[in-house]
C-alpha positions as a LaTeX table, in Angstrom:
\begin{tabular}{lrrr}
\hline
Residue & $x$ (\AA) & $y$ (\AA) & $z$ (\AA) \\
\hline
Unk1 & 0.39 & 21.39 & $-14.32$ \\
Unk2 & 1.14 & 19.77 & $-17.94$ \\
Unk3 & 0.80 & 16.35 & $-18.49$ \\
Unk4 & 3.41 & 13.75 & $-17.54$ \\
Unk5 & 4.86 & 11.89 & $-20.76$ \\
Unk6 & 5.31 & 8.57 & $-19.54$ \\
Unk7 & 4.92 & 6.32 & $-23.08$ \\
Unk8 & 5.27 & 6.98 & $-26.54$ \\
Unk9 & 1.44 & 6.64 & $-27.78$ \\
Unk10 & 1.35 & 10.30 & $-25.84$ \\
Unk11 & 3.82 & 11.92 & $-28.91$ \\
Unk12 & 0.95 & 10.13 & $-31.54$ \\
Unk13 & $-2.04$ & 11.59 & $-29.97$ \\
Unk14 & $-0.65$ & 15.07 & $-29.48$ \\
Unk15 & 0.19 & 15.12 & $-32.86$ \\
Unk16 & $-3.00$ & 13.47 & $-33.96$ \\
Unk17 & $-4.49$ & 16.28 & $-32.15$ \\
Unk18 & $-2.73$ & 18.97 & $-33.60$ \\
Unk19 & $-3.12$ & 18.01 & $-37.13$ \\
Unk20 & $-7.25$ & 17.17 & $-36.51$ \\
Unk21 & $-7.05$ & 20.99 & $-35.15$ \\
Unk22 & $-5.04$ & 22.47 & $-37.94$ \\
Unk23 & $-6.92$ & 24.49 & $-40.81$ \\
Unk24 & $-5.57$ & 21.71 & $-43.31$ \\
Unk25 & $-9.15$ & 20.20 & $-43.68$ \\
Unk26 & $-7.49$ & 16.41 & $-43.72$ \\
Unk27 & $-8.77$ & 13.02 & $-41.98$ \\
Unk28 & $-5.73$ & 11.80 & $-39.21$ \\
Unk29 & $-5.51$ & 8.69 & $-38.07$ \\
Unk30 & $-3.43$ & 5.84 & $-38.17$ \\
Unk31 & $-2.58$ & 2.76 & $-41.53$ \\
Unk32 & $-5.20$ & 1.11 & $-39.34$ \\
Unk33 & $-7.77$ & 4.16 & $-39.55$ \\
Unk34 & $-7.86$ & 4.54 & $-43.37$ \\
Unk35 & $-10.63$ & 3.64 & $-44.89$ \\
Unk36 & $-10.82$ & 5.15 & $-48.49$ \\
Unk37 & $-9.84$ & 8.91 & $-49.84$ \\
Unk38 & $-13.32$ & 11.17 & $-49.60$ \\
Unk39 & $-13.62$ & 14.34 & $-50.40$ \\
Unk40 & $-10.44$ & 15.01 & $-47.91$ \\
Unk41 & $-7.15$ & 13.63 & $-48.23$ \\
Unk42 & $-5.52$ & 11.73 & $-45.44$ \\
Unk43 & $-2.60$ & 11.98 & $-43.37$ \\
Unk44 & $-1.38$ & 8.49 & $-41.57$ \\
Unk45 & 0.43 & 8.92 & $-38.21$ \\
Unk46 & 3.19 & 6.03 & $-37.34$ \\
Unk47 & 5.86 & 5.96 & $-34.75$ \\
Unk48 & 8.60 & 3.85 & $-37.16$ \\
Unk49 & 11.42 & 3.56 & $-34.39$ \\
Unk50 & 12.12 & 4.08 & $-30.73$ \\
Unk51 & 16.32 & 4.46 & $-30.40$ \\
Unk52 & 18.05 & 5.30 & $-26.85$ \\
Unk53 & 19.90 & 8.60 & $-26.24$ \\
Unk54 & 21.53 & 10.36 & $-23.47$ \\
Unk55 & 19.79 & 10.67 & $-20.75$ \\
Unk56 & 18.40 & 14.42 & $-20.26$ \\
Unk57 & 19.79 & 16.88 & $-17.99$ \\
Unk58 & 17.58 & 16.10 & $-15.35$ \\
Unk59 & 18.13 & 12.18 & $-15.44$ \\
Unk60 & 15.11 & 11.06 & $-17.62$ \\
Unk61 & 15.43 & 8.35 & $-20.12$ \\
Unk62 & 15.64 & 9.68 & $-23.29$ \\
Unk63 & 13.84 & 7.74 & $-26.15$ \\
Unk64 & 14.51 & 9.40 & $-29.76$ \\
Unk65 & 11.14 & 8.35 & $-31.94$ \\
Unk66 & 11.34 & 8.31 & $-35.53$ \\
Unk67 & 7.48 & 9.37 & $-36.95$ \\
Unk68 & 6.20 & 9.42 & $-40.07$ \\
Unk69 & 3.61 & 11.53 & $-41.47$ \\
Unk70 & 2.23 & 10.30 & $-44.82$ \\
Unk71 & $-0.10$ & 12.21 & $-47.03$ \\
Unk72 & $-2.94$ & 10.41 & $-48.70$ \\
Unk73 & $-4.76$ & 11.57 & $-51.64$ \\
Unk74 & $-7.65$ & 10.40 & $-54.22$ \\
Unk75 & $-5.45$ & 8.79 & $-57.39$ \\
Unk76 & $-8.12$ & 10.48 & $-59.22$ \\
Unk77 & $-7.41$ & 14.02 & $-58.11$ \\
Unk78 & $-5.37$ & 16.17 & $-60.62$ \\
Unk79 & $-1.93$ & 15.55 & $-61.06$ \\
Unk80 & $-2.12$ & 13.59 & $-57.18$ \\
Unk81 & 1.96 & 12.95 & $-57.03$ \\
Unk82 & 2.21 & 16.54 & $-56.77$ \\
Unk83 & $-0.98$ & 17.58 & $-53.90$ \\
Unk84 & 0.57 & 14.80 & $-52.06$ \\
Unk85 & 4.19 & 16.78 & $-52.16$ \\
Unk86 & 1.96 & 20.36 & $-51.37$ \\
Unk87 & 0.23 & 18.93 & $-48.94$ \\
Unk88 & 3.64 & 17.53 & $-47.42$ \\
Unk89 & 5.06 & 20.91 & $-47.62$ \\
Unk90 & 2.18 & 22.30 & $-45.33$ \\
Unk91 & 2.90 & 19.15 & $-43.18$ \\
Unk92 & 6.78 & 20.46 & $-42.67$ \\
Unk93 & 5.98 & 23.82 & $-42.18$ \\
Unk94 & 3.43 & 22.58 & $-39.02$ \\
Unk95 & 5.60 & 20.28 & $-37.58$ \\
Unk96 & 9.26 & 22.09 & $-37.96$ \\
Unk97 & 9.63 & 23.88 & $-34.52$ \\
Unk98 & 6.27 & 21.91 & $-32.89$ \\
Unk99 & 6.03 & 20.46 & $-29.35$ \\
Unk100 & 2.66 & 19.21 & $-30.05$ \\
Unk101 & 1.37 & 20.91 & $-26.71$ \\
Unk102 & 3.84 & 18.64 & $-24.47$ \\
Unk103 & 5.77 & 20.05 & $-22.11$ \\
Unk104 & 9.05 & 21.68 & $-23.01$ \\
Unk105 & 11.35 & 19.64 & $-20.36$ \\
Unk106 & 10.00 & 15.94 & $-21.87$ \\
Unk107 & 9.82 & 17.34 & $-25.42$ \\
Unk108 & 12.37 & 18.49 & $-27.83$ \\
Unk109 & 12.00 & 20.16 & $-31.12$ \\
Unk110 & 11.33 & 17.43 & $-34.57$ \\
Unk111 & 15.09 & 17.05 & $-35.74$ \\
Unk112 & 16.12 & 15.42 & $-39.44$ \\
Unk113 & 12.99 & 16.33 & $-40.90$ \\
Unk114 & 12.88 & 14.46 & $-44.48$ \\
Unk115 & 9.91 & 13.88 & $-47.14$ \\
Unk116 & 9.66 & 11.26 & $-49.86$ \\
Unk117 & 7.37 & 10.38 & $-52.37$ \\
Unk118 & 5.26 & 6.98 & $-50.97$ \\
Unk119 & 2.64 & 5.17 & $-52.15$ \\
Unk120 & $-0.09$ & 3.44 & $-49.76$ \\
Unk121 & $-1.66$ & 0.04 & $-50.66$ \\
Unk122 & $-4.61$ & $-1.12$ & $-48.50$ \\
Unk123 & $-6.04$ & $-3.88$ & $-49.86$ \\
Unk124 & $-6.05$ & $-3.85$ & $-53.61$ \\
Unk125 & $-6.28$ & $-0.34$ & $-53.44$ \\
Unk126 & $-3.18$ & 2.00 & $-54.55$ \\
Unk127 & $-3.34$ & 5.42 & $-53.05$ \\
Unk128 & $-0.56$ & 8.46 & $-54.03$ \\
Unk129 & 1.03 & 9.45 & $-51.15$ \\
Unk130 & 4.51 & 11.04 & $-49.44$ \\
Unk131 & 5.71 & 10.27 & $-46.40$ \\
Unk132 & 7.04 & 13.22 & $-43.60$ \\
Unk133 & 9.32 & 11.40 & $-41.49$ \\
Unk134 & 11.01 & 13.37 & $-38.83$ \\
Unk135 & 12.96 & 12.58 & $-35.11$ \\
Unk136 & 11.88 & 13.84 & $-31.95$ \\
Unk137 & 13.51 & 13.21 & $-28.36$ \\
Unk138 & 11.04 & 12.71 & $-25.75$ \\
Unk139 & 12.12 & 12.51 & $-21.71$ \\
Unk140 & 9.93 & 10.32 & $-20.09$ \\
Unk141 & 8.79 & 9.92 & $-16.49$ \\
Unk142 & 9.74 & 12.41 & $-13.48$ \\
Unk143 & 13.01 & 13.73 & $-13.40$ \\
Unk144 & 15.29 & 11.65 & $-11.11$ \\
Unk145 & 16.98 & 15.01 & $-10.03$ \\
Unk146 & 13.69 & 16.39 & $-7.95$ \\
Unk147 & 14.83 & 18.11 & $-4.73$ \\
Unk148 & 12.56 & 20.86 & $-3.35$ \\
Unk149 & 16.10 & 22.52 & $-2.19$ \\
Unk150 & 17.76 & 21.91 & $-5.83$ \\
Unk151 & 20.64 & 19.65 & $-4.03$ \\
Unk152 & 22.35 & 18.10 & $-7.03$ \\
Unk153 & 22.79 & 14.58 & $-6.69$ \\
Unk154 & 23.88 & 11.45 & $-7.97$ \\
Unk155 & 24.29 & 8.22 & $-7.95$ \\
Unk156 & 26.90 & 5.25 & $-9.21$ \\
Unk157 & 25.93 & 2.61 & $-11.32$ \\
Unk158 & 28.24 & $-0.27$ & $-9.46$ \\
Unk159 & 26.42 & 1.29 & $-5.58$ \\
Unk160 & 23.09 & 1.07 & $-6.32$ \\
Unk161 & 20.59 & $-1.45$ & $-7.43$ \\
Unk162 & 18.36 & 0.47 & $-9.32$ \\
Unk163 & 19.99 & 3.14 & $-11.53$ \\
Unk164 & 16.29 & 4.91 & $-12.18$ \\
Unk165 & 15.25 & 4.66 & $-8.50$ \\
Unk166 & 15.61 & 8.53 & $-7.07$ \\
Unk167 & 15.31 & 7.58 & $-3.92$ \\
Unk168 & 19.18 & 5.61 & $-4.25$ \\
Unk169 & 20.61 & 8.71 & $-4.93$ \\
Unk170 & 22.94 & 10.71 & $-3.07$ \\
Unk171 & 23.62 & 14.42 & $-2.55$ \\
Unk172 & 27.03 & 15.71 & $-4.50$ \\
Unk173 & 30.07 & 16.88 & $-1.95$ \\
Unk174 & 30.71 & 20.60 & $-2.29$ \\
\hline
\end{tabular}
């Protein structure tokens, strides 16, 4: 059984994940990870926004996160504006149509997919960078729908006192 999504930290490691297992030979992490630019250039995982949408088709909250993905490179490497913006492309082409290994019903595809060029400054340092930032709806929680005979039901905001409580819902009239 795949793993409930119940917070949005899960959409950051799953991508973490992905990109540490990619064949991009880059350090992941988070701004708070970096330490300097080795021999491997860096890409920094944030979660910029967390906006409300409809809720999904099977009554989950929706919660529409806005992540970045910013490339990191040495300022000494050759011409770095421009391996940050290749290694942004490769960045793209991984995350355009990429659930991260979540489930399907909690996880829709990266929307609005849009790279910049960025710069990074930790400390007094001044690293070359572009930033990935993308959307992606997740559902969290179980779905508020769950009936073993697939009985549609509902349930009316003004009746109940607890919109995301299943149990306060009632079967449809055919």
């Amino acid at each position: 059984m795949p793993t409930l999504i119940e917070k949005p930290s899960q959409l950051f490691t799953a991508i973490a994940a992905t990109l540490r297992n990619s064949e991009l030979g880059i350090s992941v992490g988070s701004r708070e990870d970096f330490t300097d630019v080795g021999d491997q250039p860096w890409v920094l995982i944030a979660l910029e926004r967390d906006a409300a949408d409809c809720r999904g088709r099977d009554g989950r909250i929706a919660h529409v996160l806005t992540v970045s993905l910013q490339a990191v490179v040495r300022p000494e490497s050759e011409n770095p504006s421009l391996a940050a913006c290749d290694l942004t492309s490769l960045l793209k082409d991984l995350v355009t149509d990429n659930r991260w290994g979540l489930p399907g019903d909690q996880c829709d595809l990266p929307t609005s997919l849009d790279a910049i060029p960025s710069l990074f400054i930790k400390g007094t340092g001044q690293f070359p960078a572009w930033t990935l930032s993308f959307t992606q709806v997740l559902y969290f929680g179980p779905p508020l729908l769950d009936d073993p005979l697939g009985t549609p039901k509902y349930a009316r905001t003004w009746e109940v006192s607890d919109i995301d409580d299943p149990d306060q819902y009632t079967e449809l009239e055919g």
